[in-house]
C-alpha positions as CSV (number, residue, x, y, z in Angstrom):
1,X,-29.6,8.8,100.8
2,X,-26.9,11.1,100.4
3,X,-25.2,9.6,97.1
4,X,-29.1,9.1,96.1
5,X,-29.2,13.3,96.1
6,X,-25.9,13.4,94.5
7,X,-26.8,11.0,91.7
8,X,-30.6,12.8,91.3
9,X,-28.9,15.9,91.2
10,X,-26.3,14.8,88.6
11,X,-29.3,13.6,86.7
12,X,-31.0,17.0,86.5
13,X,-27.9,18.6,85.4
14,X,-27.7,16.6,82.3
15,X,-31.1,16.7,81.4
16,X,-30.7,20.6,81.6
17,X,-27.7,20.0,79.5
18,X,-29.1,17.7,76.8
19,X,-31.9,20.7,76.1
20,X,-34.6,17.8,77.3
21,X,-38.0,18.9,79.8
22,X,-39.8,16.8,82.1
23,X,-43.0,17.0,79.7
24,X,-40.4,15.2,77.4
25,X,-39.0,12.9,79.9
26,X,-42.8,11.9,80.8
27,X,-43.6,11.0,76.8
28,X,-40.6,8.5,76.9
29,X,-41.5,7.1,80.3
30,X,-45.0,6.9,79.3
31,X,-45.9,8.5,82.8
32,X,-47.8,12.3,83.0
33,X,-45.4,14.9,83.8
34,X,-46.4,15.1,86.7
35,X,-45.5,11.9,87.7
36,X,-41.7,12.6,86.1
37,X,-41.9,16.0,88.6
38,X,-42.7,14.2,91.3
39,X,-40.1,11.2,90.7
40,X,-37.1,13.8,90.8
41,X,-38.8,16.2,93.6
42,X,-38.6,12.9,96.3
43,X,-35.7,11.2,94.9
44,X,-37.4,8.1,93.5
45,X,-36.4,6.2,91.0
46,X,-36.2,2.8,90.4
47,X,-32.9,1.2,88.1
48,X,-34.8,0.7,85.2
49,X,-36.4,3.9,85.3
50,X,-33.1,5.6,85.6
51,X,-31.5,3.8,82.7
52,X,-35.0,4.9,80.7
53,X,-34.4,8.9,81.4
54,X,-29.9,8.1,80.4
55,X,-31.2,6.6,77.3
56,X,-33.4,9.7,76.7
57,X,-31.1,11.9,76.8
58,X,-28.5,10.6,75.4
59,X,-25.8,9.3,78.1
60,X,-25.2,6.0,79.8
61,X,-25.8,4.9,83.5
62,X,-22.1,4.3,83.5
63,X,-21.4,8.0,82.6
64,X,-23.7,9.2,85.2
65,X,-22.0,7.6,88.0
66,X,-18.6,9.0,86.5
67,X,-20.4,12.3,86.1
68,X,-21.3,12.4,89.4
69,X,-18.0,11.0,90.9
70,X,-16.3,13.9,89.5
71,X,-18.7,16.5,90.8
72,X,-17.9,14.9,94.1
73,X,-14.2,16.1,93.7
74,X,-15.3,19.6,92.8
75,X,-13.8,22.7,94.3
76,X,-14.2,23.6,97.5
77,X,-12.7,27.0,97.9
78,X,-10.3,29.2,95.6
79,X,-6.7,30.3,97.2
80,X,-6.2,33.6,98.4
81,X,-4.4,34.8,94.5
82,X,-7.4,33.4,92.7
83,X,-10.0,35.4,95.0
84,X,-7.9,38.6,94.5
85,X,-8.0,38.4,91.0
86,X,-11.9,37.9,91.3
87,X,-12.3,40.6,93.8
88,X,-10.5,43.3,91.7
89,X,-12.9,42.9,89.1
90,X,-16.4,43.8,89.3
91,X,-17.9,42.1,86.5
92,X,-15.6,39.4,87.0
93,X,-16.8,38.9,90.2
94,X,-20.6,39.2,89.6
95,X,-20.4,36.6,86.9
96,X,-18.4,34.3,88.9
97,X,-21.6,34.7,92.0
98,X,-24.1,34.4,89.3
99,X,-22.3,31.4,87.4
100,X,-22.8,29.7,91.2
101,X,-26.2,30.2,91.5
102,X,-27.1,28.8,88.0
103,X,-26.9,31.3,85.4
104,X,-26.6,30.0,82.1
105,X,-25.0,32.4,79.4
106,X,-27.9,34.0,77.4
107,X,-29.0,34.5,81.6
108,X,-25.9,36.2,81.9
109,X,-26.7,38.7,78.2
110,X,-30.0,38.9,79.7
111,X,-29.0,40.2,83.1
112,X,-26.4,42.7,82.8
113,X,-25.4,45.1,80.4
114,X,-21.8,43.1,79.7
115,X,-21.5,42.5,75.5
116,X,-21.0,38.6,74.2
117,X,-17.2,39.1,73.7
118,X,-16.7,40.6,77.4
119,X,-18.6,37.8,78.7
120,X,-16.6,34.9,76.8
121,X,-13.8,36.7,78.3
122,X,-14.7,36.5,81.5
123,X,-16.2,32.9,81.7
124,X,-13.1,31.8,80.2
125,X,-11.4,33.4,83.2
126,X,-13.3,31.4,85.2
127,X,-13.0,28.1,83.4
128,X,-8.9,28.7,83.8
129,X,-9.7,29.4,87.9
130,X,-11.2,26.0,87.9
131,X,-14.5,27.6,89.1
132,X,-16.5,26.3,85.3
133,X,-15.9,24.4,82.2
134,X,-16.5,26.3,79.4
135,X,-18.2,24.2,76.9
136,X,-19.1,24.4,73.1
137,X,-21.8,27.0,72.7
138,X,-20.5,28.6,75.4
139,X,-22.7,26.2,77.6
140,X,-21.5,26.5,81.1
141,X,-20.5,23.2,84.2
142,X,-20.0,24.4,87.2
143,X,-17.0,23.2,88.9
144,X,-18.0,23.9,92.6
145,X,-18.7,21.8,94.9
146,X,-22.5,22.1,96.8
147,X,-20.2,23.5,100.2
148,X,-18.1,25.6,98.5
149,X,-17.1,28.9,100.3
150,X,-14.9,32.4,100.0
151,X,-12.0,31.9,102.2
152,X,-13.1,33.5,105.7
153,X,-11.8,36.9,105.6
154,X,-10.7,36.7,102.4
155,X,-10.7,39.3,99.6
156,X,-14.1,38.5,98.5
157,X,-15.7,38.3,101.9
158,X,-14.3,41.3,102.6
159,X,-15.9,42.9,99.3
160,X,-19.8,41.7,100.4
161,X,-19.1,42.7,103.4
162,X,-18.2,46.4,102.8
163,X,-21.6,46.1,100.9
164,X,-23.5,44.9,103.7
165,X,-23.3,47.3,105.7
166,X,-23.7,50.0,103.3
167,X,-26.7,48.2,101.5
168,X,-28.2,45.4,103.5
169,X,-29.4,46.2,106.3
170,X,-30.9,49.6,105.1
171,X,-34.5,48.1,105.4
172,X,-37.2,47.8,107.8
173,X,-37.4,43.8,107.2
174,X,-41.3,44.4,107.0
175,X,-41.9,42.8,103.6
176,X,-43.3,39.8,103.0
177,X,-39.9,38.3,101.1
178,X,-37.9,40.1,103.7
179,X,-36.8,38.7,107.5
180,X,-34.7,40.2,110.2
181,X,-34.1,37.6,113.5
182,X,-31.8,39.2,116.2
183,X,-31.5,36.5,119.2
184,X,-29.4,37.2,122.6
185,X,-28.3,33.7,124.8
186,X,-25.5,33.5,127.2
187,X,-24.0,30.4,125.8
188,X,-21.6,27.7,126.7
189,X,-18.8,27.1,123.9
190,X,-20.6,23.4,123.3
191,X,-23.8,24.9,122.1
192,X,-22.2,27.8,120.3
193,X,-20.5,25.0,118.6
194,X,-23.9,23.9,117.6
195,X,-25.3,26.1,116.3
196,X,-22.4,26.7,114.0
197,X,-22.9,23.2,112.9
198,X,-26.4,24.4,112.4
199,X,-25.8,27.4,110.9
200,X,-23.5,25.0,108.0
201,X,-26.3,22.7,107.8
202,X,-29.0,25.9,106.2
203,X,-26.1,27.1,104.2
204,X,-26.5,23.5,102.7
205,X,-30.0,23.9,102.5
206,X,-30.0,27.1,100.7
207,X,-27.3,26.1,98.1
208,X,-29.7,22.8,97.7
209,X,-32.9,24.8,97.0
210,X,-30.8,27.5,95.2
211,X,-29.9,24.1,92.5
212,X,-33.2,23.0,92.5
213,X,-34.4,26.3,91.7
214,X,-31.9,26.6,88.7
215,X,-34.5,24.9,86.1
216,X,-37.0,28.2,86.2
217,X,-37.1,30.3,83.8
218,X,-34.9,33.8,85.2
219,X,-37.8,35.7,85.6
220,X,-39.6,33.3,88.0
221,X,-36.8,34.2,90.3
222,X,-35.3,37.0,92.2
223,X,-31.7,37.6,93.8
224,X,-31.9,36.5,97.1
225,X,-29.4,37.2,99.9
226,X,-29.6,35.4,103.3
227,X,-26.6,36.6,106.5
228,X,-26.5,34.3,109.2
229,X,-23.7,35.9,112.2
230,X,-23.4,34.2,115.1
231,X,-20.7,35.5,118.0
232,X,-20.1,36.1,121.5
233,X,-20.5,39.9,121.6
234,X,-22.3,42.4,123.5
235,X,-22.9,46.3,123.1
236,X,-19.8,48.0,124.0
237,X,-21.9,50.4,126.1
238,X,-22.6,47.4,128.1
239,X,-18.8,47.1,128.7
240,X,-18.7,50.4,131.0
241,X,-21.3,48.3,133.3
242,X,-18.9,45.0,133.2
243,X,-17.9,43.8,136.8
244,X,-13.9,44.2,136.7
């Protein structure tokens, strides 16, 4: 199921790539478009229909699987140099986040008040961190893999952090896009352990959704921020009342 995700998501990619829609997709498949939304939305295809959509946009079934292969060796986390050399510059750094979650380059123009030669300059940072390929129209392939993470405690953890705390958390979590959950458990290490693993498991979801989410138009979608923190801590008033 897995490498059936991997290969639909591949898929999606290069149809984005080729400039193709669903509502074009459909016409070659003969099916209503909303047939072709619902084919990619539950990850079912059969061969021939997959060979049907390569042909349509241009590639072979054989280059999909390489395609997707080499997304499968994507990468995984920068070393501590290349996050410094993110982290000490700011627009560097937000085009790198917004490069992750799915901006294309007019997105980028669009977005934030950086000129076209600033943001060439800056993409083709990233392409020689690894992080993108900068292609021919300044077309964008992101290089990362679906887990890919800032190094724990690493210069650019440190940077959101810093901005958490000033920013974040100055809300009353009341909105209707908005959600605050503070839980308190006494824990064994086993089940903390858990809910790590569970904790990785929704950063997979998000990043998942986040891709999906990639093929709307920019203004049908909002920056979105989501802090999980799990640790064994307690108020360190409570620490005066701890039984030596």
């Amino acid at each position: 199921m897995l490498q059936t995700s991997a290969l639909v998501g591949t898929l999606k990619q290069q149809l984005k790539a080729s400039g193709k829609t669903y509502a074009d997709i459909a016409r070659d498949l003969q099916l209503s478009e909303a047939s072709v939304k619902r084919l990619f939305s539950e990850n079912n295809f059969s061969l021939h229909r997959l060979e049907m959509i390569c042909d349509s946009i241009g590639i072979t079934f054989t280059d999909l699987i390489e395609k997707m292969a080499q997304q499968q060796q994507t990468l995984t986390q920068l070393t501590l140099e290349q996050e410094k050399e993110v982290a000490e510059d700011v627009v560097l750094l937000l085009i790198a986040v917004s490069v992750i979650n799915g901006f294309s380059f007019d997105d980028l123009l669009k977005q934030y008040d950086v000129g076209e030669p600033e943001c060439v300059q800056k993409l083709a940072k990233l392409d020689r961190l690894k992080l993108i390929e900068l292609l021919p129209g300044n077309r964008i392939r992101l290089l990362v893999s679906p887990n890919f993470n800032w190094l724990p405690n690493g210069p650019i953890q440190k940077f959101f952090q810093e901005k958490v705390e000033q920013d974040f958390f100055r809300s009353r979590f009341d909105k209707q896009n908005e959600k605050l959950l503070v839980l308190n458990a006494v824990l064994s290490p086993a089940a903390n352990a858990e809910l790590q693993r569970k904790m990785q498991t929704l950063a997979h979801d998000f990043n998942a959704i986040m891709k999906r989410d990639a093929q709307l138009p920019l203004t049908d979608r909002k920056g979105t921020t989501m802090v999980l923190a799990l640790r064994q801590w307690q108020y360190s008033l409570f620490n005066n009342y701890r039984k030596k």
